[in-house]
N, C-alpha and C positions, 0 to 999 in steps of 0.2 A: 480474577482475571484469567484469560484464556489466552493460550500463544498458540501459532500453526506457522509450520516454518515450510517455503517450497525452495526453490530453483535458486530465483534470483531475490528472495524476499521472506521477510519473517515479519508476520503481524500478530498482534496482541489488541487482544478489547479487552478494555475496563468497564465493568454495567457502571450506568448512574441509572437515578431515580426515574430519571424523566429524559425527554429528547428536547431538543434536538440534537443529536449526536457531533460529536467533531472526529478531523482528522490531523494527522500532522504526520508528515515524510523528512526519516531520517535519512541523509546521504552523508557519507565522512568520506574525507579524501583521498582514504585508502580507495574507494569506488574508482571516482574518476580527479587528477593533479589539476586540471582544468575548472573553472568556475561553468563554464556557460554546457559542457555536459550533463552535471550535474543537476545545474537548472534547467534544463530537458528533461532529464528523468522525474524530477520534483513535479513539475508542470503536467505530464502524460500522469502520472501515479494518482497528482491529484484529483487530477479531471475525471478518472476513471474512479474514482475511489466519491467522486460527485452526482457524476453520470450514471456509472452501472451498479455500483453495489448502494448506491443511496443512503449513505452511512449518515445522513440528517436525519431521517424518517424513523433512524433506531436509538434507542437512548441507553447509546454506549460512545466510548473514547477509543478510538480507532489510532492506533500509531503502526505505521509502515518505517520498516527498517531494510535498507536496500545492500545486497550482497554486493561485491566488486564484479559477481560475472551478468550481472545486468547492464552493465556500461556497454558492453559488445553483444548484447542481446536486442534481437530484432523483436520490432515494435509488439507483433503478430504473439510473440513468443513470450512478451513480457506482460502483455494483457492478460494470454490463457496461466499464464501462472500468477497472476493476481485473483481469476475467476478463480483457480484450484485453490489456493490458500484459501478465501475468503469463502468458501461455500464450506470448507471444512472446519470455520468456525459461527455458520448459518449467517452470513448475512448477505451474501451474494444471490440476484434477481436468477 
């Protein structure tokens, strides 16, 4: 397994044998007290983690763990440091 940790976010792939790859986004309530932040972050992480790094297409296990300074971080801000984690562990387009 391989961890890369940036900004607002620390990701780990686990290989399997074969694809389709999954993902899953950790948020604890140390991030954000509120439910429905949280579920914004969940939601953007995943999509992007659908969208641009195409984590089905690889056949590995994709877990995103999200820092408390991503709650106040702009959208803009929060993608490019999903792009930087995730190329540093090659799976980023």
């Amino acid at each position: 397994s391989q961890k890369n940790e940036g900004e607002f976010v620390i990701m780990r792939l686990h290989k399997k044998s074969f694809p389709p790859g999954r993902a899953t986004v950790i948020i604890s309530k140390a991030v954000a007290k509120r439910t429905v932040p949280r579920t914004i972050l969940r939601r953007r992480i995943a999509e992007w983690l659908r969208t641009k790094a195409r984590v089905g297409s690889y056949a590995v296990d994709c877990t995103v763990s999200v820092k408390p300074a991503a709650a106040n971080a702009a959208r803009r801000a929060l993608y490019r440091d999903l792009a930087k984690t995730a190329r540093g562990l090659g799976i980023s387009s």
